[in-house]
C-alpha positions in Angstrom: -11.9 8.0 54.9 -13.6 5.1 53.0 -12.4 2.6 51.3 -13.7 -0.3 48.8 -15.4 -2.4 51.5 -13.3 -5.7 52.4 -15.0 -9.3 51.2 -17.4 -10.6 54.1 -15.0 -14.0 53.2 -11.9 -11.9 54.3 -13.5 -11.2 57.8 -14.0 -13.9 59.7 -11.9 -15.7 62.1 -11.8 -17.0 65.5 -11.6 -15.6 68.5 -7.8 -14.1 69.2 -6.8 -15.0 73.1 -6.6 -12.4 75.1 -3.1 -11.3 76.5 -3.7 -8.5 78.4 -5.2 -9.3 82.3 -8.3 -7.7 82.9 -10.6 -6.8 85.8 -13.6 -8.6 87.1 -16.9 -7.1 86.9 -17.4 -7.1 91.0 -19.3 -4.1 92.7 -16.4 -3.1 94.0 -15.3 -2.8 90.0 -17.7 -0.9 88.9 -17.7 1.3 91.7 -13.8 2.2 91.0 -15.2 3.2 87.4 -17.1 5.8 88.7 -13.4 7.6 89.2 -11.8 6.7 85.7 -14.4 6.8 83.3 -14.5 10.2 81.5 -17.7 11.6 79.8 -15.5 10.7 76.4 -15.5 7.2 77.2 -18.7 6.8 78.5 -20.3 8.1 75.2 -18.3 5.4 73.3 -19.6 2.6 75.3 -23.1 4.1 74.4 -22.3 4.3 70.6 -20.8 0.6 70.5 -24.1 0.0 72.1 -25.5 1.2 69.1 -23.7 0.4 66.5 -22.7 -3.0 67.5 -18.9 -2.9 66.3 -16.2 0.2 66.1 -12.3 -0.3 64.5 -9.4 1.6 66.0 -9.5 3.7 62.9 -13.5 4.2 63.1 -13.4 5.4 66.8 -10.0 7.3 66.2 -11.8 9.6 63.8 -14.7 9.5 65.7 -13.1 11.3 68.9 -9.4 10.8 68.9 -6.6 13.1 67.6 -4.5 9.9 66.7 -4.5 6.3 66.5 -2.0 6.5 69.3 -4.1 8.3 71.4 -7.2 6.0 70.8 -5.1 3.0 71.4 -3.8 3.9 74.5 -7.3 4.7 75.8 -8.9 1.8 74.3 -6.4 -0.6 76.2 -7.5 0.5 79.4 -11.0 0.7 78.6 -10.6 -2.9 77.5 -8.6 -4.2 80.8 -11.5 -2.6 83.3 -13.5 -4.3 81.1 -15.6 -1.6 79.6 -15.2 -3.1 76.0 -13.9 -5.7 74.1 -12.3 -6.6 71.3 -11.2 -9.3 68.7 -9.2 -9.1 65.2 -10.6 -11.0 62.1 -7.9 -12.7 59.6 -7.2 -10.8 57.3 -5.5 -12.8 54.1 -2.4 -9.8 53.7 -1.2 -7.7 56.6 -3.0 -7.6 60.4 -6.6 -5.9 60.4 -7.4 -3.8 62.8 -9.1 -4.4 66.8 -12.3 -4.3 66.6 -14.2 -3.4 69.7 -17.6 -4.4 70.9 -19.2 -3.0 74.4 -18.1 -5.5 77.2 -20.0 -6.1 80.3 -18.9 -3.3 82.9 -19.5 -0.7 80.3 -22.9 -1.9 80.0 -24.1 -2.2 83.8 -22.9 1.4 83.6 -24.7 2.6 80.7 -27.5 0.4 82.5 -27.3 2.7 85.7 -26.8 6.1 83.9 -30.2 5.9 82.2 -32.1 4.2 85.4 -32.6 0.8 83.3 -32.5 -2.1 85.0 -29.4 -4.3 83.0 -31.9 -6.5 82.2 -34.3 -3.8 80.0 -30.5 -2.8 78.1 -31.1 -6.1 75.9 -27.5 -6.6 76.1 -25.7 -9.8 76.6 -22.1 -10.2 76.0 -22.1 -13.5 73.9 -23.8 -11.9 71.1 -21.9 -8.5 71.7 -18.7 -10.3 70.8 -20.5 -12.9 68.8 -20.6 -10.3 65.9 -16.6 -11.1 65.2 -18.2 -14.6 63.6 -21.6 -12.4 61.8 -22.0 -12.8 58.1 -22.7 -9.2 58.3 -19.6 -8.0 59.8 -18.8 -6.5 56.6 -21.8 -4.8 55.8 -21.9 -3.5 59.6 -18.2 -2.3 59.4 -19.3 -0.7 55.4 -22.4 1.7 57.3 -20.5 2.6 60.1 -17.1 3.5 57.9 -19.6 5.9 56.4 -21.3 7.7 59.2 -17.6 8.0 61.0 -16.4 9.9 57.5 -19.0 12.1 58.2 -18.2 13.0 61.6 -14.3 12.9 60.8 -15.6 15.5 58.2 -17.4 17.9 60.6 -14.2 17.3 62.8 -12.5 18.7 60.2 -14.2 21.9 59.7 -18.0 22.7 60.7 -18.7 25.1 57.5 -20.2 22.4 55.3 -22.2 21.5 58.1 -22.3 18.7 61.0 -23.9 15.1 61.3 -26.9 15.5 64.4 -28.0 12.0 63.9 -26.6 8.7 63.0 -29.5 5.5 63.8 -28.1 2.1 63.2 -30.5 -0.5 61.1 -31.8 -2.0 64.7 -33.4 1.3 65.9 -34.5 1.7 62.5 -36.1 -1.3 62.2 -37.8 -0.6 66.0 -39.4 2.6 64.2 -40.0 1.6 61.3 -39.9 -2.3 60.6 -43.3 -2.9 59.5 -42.9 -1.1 56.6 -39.8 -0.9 55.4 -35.6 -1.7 57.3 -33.4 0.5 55.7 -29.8 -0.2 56.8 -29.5 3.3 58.7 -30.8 7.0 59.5 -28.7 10.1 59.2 -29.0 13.6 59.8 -27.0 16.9 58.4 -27.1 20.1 59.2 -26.2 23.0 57.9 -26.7 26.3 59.8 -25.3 28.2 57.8 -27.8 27.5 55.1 -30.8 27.0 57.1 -31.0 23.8 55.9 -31.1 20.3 57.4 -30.9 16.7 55.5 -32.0 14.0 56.6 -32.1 10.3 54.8 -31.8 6.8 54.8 -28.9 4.5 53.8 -29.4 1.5 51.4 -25.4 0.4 51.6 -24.8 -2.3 49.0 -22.1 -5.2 48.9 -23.1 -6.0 45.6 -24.7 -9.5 46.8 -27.9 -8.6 46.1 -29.7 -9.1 43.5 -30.7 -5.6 41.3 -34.5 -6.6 41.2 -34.7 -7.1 45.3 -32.8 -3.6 45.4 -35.2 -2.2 43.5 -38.2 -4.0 45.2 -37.5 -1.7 48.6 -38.5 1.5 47.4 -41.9 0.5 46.9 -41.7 -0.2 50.8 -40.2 3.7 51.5 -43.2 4.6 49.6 -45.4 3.1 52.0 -43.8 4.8 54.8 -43.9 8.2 53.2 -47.4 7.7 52.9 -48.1 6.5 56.3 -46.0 9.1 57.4 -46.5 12.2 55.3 -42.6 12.8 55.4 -40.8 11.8 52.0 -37.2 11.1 53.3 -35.0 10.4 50.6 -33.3 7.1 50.3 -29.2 7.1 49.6 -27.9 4.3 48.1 -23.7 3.2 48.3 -22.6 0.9 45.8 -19.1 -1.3 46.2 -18.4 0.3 42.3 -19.2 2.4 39.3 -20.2 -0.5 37.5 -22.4 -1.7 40.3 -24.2 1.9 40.9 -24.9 2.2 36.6 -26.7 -1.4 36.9 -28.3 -0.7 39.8 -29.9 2.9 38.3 -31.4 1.0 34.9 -33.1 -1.2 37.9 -34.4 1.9 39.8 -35.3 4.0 37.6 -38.4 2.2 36.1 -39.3 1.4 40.0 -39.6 4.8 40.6 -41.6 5.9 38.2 -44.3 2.8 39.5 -44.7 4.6 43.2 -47.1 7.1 43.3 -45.4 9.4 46.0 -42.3 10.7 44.5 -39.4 9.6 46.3 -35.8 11.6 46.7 -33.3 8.9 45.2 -29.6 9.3 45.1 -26.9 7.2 44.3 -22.9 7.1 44.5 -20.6 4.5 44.7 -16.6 3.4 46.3 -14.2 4.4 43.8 -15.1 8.0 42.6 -11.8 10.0 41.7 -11.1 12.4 44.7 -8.4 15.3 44.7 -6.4 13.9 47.9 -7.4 10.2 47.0 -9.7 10.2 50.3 -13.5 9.3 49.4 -15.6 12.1 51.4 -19.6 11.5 51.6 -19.8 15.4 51.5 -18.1 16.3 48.7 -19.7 16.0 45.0 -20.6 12.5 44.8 -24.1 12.1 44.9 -26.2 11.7 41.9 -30.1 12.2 42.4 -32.3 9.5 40.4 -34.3 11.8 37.8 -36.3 11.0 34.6 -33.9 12.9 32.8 -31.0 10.8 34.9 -28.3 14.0 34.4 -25.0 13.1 35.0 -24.0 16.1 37.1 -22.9 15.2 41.2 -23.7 17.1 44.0 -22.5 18.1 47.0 -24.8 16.0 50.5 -25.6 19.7 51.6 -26.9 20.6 47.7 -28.7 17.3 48.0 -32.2 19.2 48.8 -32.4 21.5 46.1 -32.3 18.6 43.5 -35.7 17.8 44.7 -38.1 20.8 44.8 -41.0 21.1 47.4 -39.1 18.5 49.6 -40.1 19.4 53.2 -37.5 20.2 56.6 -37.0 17.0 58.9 -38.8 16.8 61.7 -38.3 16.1 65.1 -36.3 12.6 65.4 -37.7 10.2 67.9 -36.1 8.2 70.6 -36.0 4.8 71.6 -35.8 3.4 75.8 -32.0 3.9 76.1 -31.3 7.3 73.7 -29.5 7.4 71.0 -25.9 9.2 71.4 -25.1 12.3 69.6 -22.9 11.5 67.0 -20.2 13.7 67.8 -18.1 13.4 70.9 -18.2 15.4 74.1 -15.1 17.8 74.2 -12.3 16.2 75.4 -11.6 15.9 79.3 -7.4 15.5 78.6 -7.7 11.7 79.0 
Protein backbone atom coordinates (compact mmCIF):
# COMPACT_ATOMS: atom_id res chain seq x y z
CA UNK A 1 0.00 0.00 0.00
CA UNK A 2 1.01 3.76 0.11
CA UNK A 3 1.36 5.80 2.64
CA UNK A 4 1.92 9.77 3.26
CA UNK A 5 5.59 9.86 2.24
CA UNK A 6 8.04 10.12 5.31
CA UNK A 7 10.11 13.75 5.69
CA UNK A 8 13.47 13.55 3.62
CA UNK A 9 14.72 15.02 7.48
CA UNK A 10 13.41 11.72 8.99
CA UNK A 11 15.67 9.56 6.65
CA UNK A 12 18.93 9.98 7.04
CA UNK A 13 21.44 8.35 9.22
CA UNK A 14 24.63 6.71 9.30
CA UNK A 15 25.71 3.67 8.19
CA UNK A 16 24.36 0.71 10.70
CA UNK A 17 27.49 -1.99 11.33
CA UNK A 18 26.96 -4.89 9.92
CA UNK A 19 26.44 -8.03 12.23
CA UNK A 20 25.94 -10.64 10.06
CA UNK A 21 29.48 -12.33 8.38
CA UNK A 22 29.46 -12.29 4.80
CA UNK A 23 31.34 -13.79 1.90
CA UNK A 24 34.05 -12.35 -0.24
CA UNK A 25 33.57 -11.64 -3.74
CA UNK A 26 36.49 -14.27 -4.95
CA UNK A 27 36.01 -16.34 -8.22
CA UNK A 28 35.60 -19.00 -6.42
CA UNK A 29 32.38 -16.85 -4.78
CA UNK A 30 30.83 -16.15 -7.56
CA UNK A 31 31.19 -19.33 -9.09
CA UNK A 32 29.30 -21.13 -5.94
CA UNK A 33 26.42 -18.47 -6.93
CA UNK A 34 25.91 -20.06 -10.04
CA UNK A 35 24.26 -23.05 -7.71
CA UNK A 36 22.13 -20.84 -5.22
CA UNK A 37 20.91 -18.08 -7.08
CA UNK A 38 17.33 -18.67 -8.34
CA UNK A 39 15.84 -16.84 -11.41
CA UNK A 40 13.68 -14.90 -8.50
CA UNK A 41 16.62 -13.49 -7.09
CA UNK A 42 18.50 -12.77 -9.92
CA UNK A 43 15.59 -10.52 -11.25
CA UNK A 44 15.78 -8.55 -7.94
CA UNK A 45 19.35 -7.78 -8.20
CA UNK A 46 18.40 -6.44 -11.80
CA UNK A 47 15.53 -4.29 -10.39
CA UNK A 48 17.77 -2.76 -7.45
CA UNK A 49 19.91 -2.06 -10.39
CA UNK A 50 17.34 0.00 -11.57
CA UNK A 51 15.69 1.42 -9.11
CA UNK A 52 18.53 2.20 -6.92
CA UNK A 53 16.90 1.32 -3.41
CA UNK A 54 14.06 -1.52 -2.38
CA UNK A 55 12.47 -1.77 1.55
CA UNK A 56 11.57 -5.19 2.97
CA UNK A 57 7.99 -4.14 2.49
CA UNK A 58 8.62 -2.88 -1.28
CA UNK A 59 10.34 -6.14 -2.41
CA UNK A 60 7.84 -8.30 -0.19
CA UNK A 61 4.99 -7.07 -2.34
CA UNK A 62 6.92 -7.14 -5.17
CA UNK A 63 7.64 -11.05 -5.20
CA UNK A 64 7.17 -12.45 -1.74
CA UNK A 65 4.11 -13.98 -0.10
CA UNK A 66 5.26 -12.51 3.34
CA UNK A 67 7.63 -10.38 4.97
CA UNK A 68 8.91 -13.52 6.57
CA UNK A 69 9.58 -15.10 3.57
CA UNK A 70 11.36 -11.98 2.00
CA UNK A 71 13.39 -11.69 5.04
CA UNK A 72 14.68 -14.96 5.17
CA UNK A 73 15.72 -14.70 1.51
CA UNK A 74 17.06 -11.37 1.72
CA UNK A 75 19.52 -12.38 4.59
CA UNK A 76 21.24 -14.79 2.49
CA UNK A 77 21.24 -12.77 -0.47
CA UNK A 78 22.89 -10.18 1.74
CA UNK A 79 25.67 -12.62 3.43
CA UNK A 80 26.88 -13.98 -0.31
CA UNK A 81 26.89 -10.63 -0.85
CA UNK A 82 24.43 -10.15 -3.68
CA UNK A 83 22.90 -7.00 -1.93
CA UNK A 84 23.14 -4.81 0.67
CA UNK A 85 21.51 -2.95 3.04
CA UNK A 86 21.36 -0.13 5.67
CA UNK A 87 18.38 1.24 8.05
CA UNK A 88 17.91 5.14 8.25
CA UNK A 89 16.73 6.70 11.82
CA UNK A 90 13.72 6.84 12.06
CA UNK A 91 12.56 9.47 14.99
CA UNK A 92 9.57 6.71 16.51
CA UNK A 93 9.86 2.96 15.97
CA UNK A 94 12.73 1.08 13.65
CA UNK A 95 12.38 1.72 9.77
CA UNK A 96 12.72 -0.84 7.72
CA UNK A 97 16.25 -2.48 5.69
CA UNK A 98 16.66 -1.00 2.87
CA UNK A 99 18.60 -2.91 0.23
CA UNK A 100 20.84 -1.66 -2.47
CA UNK A 101 22.63 -4.17 -5.16
CA UNK A 102 25.98 -5.18 -3.67
CA UNK A 103 28.96 -6.27 -5.60
CA UNK A 104 28.63 -10.09 -6.38
CA UNK A 105 25.07 -9.45 -7.61
CA UNK A 106 26.50 -7.07 -9.97
CA UNK A 107 29.56 -9.04 -11.62
CA UNK A 108 26.62 -11.47 -12.12
CA UNK A 109 24.15 -9.31 -13.69
CA UNK A 110 27.50 -8.08 -15.43
CA UNK A 111 28.13 -11.72 -16.90
CA UNK A 112 24.37 -12.61 -17.75
CA UNK A 113 24.08 -9.77 -20.30
CA UNK A 114 27.82 -10.25 -21.80
CA UNK A 115 28.83 -6.61 -20.27
CA UNK A 116 32.07 -6.22 -19.24
CA UNK A 117 31.50 -4.95 -15.13
CA UNK A 118 33.00 -2.02 -16.15
CA UNK A 119 30.08 -1.03 -19.07
CA UNK A 120 27.30 -1.91 -15.86
CA UNK A 121 28.21 1.70 -14.46
CA UNK A 122 27.93 0.37 -11.16
CA UNK A 123 30.18 0.96 -8.20
CA UNK A 124 29.25 0.03 -4.79
CA UNK A 125 30.18 3.37 -2.91
CA UNK A 126 27.45 5.21 -4.60
CA UNK A 127 25.10 2.01 -4.60
CA UNK A 128 25.07 2.23 -0.75
CA UNK A 129 25.85 5.95 -0.82
CA UNK A 130 22.05 6.48 -1.56
CA UNK A 131 21.30 5.71 2.47
CA UNK A 132 23.00 9.47 2.90
CA UNK A 133 20.96 11.01 -0.70
CA UNK A 134 18.67 13.97 -0.13
CA UNK A 135 16.50 12.19 -2.41
CA UNK A 136 16.07 9.03 -0.55
CA UNK A 137 12.67 10.09 0.16
CA UNK A 138 11.57 11.00 -3.10
CA UNK A 139 13.27 7.66 -4.51
CA UNK A 140 11.55 5.46 -1.83
CA UNK A 141 7.94 7.84 -2.72
CA UNK A 142 8.19 6.51 -6.84
CA UNK A 143 9.16 3.25 -6.12
CA UNK A 144 6.20 2.74 -3.11
CA UNK A 145 4.10 3.54 -6.13
CA UNK A 146 5.10 1.35 -8.91
CA UNK A 147 5.36 -1.68 -6.14
CA UNK A 148 1.36 -0.84 -5.34
CA UNK A 149 0.88 -1.47 -8.75
CA UNK A 150 2.43 -4.67 -9.04
CA UNK A 151 1.19 -5.77 -5.44
CA UNK A 152 -2.14 -4.86 -7.23
CA UNK A 153 -1.79 -7.07 -10.33
CA UNK A 154 -0.51 -9.71 -7.67
CA UNK A 155 -3.64 -9.45 -6.41
CA UNK A 156 -5.90 -10.16 -9.17
CA UNK A 157 -4.97 -9.59 -13.05
CA UNK A 158 -8.71 -8.42 -14.18
CA UNK A 159 -8.00 -4.67 -13.76
CA UNK A 160 -5.04 -5.31 -15.66
CA UNK A 161 -1.08 -5.66 -15.03
CA UNK A 162 1.90 -3.12 -14.96
CA UNK A 163 4.44 -4.19 -18.25
CA UNK A 164 6.77 -1.38 -17.62
CA UNK A 165 8.11 0.52 -14.74
CA UNK A 166 11.43 2.99 -15.98
CA UNK A 167 13.15 4.64 -13.09
CA UNK A 168 13.98 8.74 -13.65
CA UNK A 169 17.77 7.63 -14.77
CA UNK A 170 16.65 5.60 -17.92
CA UNK A 171 14.26 8.24 -18.35
CA UNK A 172 16.51 10.83 -18.38
CA UNK A 173 18.98 8.57 -20.92
CA UNK A 174 15.81 8.71 -23.43
CA UNK A 175 14.65 11.59 -22.92
CA UNK A 176 16.85 14.21 -20.95
CA UNK A 177 17.23 16.78 -23.49
CA UNK A 178 13.89 17.68 -23.38
CA UNK A 179 12.32 17.00 -20.52
CA UNK A 180 13.25 14.31 -16.86
CA UNK A 181 10.15 13.18 -15.66
CA UNK A 182 10.67 11.18 -12.33
CA UNK A 183 9.48 7.77 -14.06
CA UNK A 184 7.75 5.76 -16.97
CA UNK A 185 4.90 3.25 -16.47
CA UNK A 186 3.03 1.02 -18.37
CA UNK A 187 -0.64 -0.78 -17.94
CA UNK A 188 -2.30 -3.07 -19.57
CA UNK A 189 -5.45 -4.18 -19.79
CA UNK A 190 -6.24 -7.17 -22.08
CA UNK A 191 -9.27 -7.49 -21.31
CA UNK A 192 -10.09 -4.10 -22.68
CA UNK A 193 -7.76 -3.88 -25.45
CA UNK A 194 -6.37 -1.15 -24.02
CA UNK A 195 -2.88 -0.18 -22.81
CA UNK A 196 -1.75 3.07 -20.64
CA UNK A 197 1.16 4.30 -20.60
CA UNK A 198 2.47 7.67 -18.69
CA UNK A 199 4.91 9.56 -16.85
CA UNK A 200 5.20 10.25 -13.12
CA UNK A 201 5.67 13.84 -11.76
CA UNK A 202 5.79 12.62 -7.79
CA UNK A 203 5.74 15.63 -5.62
CA UNK A 204 7.06 16.17 -1.91
CA UNK A 205 5.62 19.40 -1.81
CA UNK A 206 9.20 21.24 -1.82
CA UNK A 207 8.72 22.56 -4.92
CA UNK A 208 7.70 25.54 -5.78
CA UNK A 209 3.90 25.48 -7.75
CA UNK A 210 5.34 27.78 -10.61
CA UNK A 211 8.55 25.28 -11.36
CA UNK A 212 5.85 22.45 -11.31
CA UNK A 213 4.01 24.04 -13.71
CA UNK A 214 7.06 25.16 -15.81
CA UNK A 215 7.65 21.20 -16.83
CA UNK A 216 4.77 20.68 -18.96
CA UNK A 217 5.93 23.08 -21.39
CA UNK A 218 8.97 20.64 -21.61
CA UNK A 219 6.40 17.30 -22.17
CA UNK A 220 5.21 19.45 -24.83
CA UNK A 221 8.35 19.59 -26.60
CA UNK A 222 8.67 15.98 -26.43
CA UNK A 223 5.24 15.20 -27.76
CA UNK A 224 6.14 17.25 -30.51
CA UNK A 225 9.47 15.85 -31.28
CA UNK A 226 8.00 12.71 -30.80
CA UNK A 227 4.49 12.63 -32.20
CA UNK A 228 3.30 10.52 -29.06
CA UNK A 229 1.31 12.70 -26.40
CA UNK A 230 1.97 10.55 -23.24
CA UNK A 231 0.10 11.83 -20.46
CA UNK A 232 1.85 13.17 -17.51
CA UNK A 233 0.49 11.90 -13.76
CA UNK A 234 1.18 13.89 -11.07
CA UNK A 235 1.15 12.55 -6.93
CA UNK A 236 0.84 15.09 -4.44
CA UNK A 237 1.93 14.58 -0.53
CA UNK A 238 -2.01 16.00 0.09
CA UNK A 239 -5.35 17.38 -0.95
CA UNK A 240 -4.37 20.63 -0.17
CA UNK A 241 -1.16 20.32 -2.15
CA UNK A 242 -2.94 18.69 -5.42
CA UNK A 243 -5.86 21.85 -5.34
CA UNK A 244 -2.80 24.46 -5.35
CA UNK A 245 -1.03 22.67 -7.60
CA UNK A 246 -4.18 22.45 -10.29
CA UNK A 247 -4.91 26.53 -10.19
CA UNK A 248 -0.97 26.41 -11.23
CA UNK A 249 -1.54 23.91 -14.07
CA UNK A 250 -4.32 24.74 -15.40
CA UNK A 251 -3.45 28.11 -17.05
CA UNK A 252 -0.02 26.22 -18.19
CA UNK A 253 -1.95 24.02 -20.11
CA UNK A 254 -3.97 25.99 -21.85
CA UNK A 255 -0.34 27.97 -23.08
CA UNK A 256 1.06 24.56 -24.91
CA UNK A 257 -0.13 24.17 -28.17
CA UNK A 258 -0.15 20.23 -28.24
CA UNK A 259 -2.81 19.15 -25.85
CA UNK A 260 -1.41 17.29 -23.09
CA UNK A 261 -3.21 14.27 -21.02
CA UNK A 262 -2.91 15.80 -17.27
CA UNK A 263 -4.03 13.99 -14.23
CA UNK A 264 -3.66 14.45 -10.74
CA UNK A 265 -4.33 12.68 -7.26
CA UNK A 266 -2.80 12.97 -4.14
CA UNK A 267 -1.77 10.67 -0.48
CA UNK A 268 -4.73 10.86 1.70
CA UNK A 269 -7.82 10.08 -0.46
CA UNK A 270 -10.49 8.07 1.64
CA UNK A 271 -10.31 4.35 0.61
CA UNK A 272 -12.85 1.52 1.72
CA UNK A 273 -10.02 -0.80 3.42
CA UNK A 274 -7.94 2.30 4.40
CA UNK A 275 -5.18 1.01 1.80
CA UNK A 276 -4.38 3.88 -0.93
CA UNK A 277 -4.55 1.83 -4.47
CA UNK A 278 -3.13 3.78 -7.74
CA UNK A 279 -5.80 1.74 -9.60
CA UNK A 280 -8.77 2.38 -7.98
CA UNK A 281 -10.83 5.90 -8.54
CA UNK A 282 -8.30 8.44 -7.71
CA UNK A 283 -7.24 10.13 -10.60
CA UNK A 284 -8.58 13.37 -11.69
CA UNK A 285 -7.75 14.42 -15.45
CA UNK A 286 -6.86 18.32 -15.78
CA UNK A 287 -9.83 19.74 -18.05
CA UNK A 288 -11.08 23.28 -18.85
CA UNK A 289 -14.13 22.36 -17.25
CA UNK A 290 -11.79 20.85 -14.21
CA UNK A 291 -14.89 18.27 -13.17
CA UNK A 292 -14.58 16.86 -9.94
CA UNK A 293 -15.39 13.23 -10.89
CA UNK A 294 -12.19 10.41 -10.28
CA UNK A 295 -11.39 7.79 -12.37
CA UNK A 296 -10.25 4.54 -12.30
CA UNK A 297 -5.99 4.31 -14.07
CA UNK A 298 -7.61 1.78 -16.59
CA UNK A 299 -10.62 4.60 -17.45
CA UNK A 300 -7.79 7.04 -17.62
CA UNK A 301 -7.80 6.98 -21.59
CA UNK A 302 -11.21 7.68 -22.32
CA UNK A 303 -11.03 11.02 -20.49
CA UNK A 304 -8.91 12.14 -23.24
CA UNK A 305 -10.47 11.43 -26.81
CA UNK A 306 -8.27 10.74 -29.88
CA UNK A 307 -5.35 9.77 -27.49
CA UNK A 308 -3.29 7.20 -29.43
CA UNK A 309 -2.05 3.30 -28.16
CA UNK A 310 1.67 3.24 -26.71
CA UNK A 311 4.10 2.17 -28.81
CA UNK A 312 6.85 -0.02 -28.64
CA UNK A 313 9.10 0.87 -25.43
CA UNK A 314 12.79 1.06 -26.03
CA UNK A 315 15.71 -0.37 -24.28
CA UNK A 316 18.65 0.78 -22.82
CA UNK A 317 22.53 -1.42 -22.85
CA UNK A 318 21.56 -3.60 -19.79
CA UNK A 319 17.45 -4.13 -20.24
CA UNK A 320 15.09 -3.12 -18.18
CA UNK A 321 13.46 -6.02 -15.96
CA UNK A 322 9.88 -6.80 -16.30
CA UNK A 323 8.20 -5.53 -13.51
CA UNK A 324 6.63 -8.54 -12.34
CA UNK A 325 8.59 -11.41 -10.91
CA UNK A 326 9.41 -14.76 -12.49
CA UNK A 327 7.16 -17.60 -10.93
CA UNK A 328 8.53 -18.74 -7.93
CA UNK A 329 11.23 -21.57 -7.89
CA UNK A 330 10.19 -22.70 -3.91
CA UNK A 331 13.20 -20.75 -2.62
Amino acid sequence: MTTAPLTQRALRSHRPPRPTPRAATSPAHLARLAARLTPRDRWLARMLHEHRVLTTHQITQLAWPSERAANLRLLKLYTWRILDRFQPFTPIGTAPQHYVLDTAGALVLAREDGLDPSRLGYRHTRAIGIAHSLRLAHTLGINTFFTTLIAHTRRTEDDGQLTAWWPETRCARHFGDLTRPDAYGRWSHPGHHTDLEWFLEYDTGTEPLPRLAAKLPDYQRLAQATGIRTPVLFLFPTLRRERAARRALAPALDTVQVPLPVATTAHGLPSADGVTDPVAARWLPLAPNDAEQRLPLTDLPAAWPGLPPPGPAGSGALQPPAPLPPLPSGR
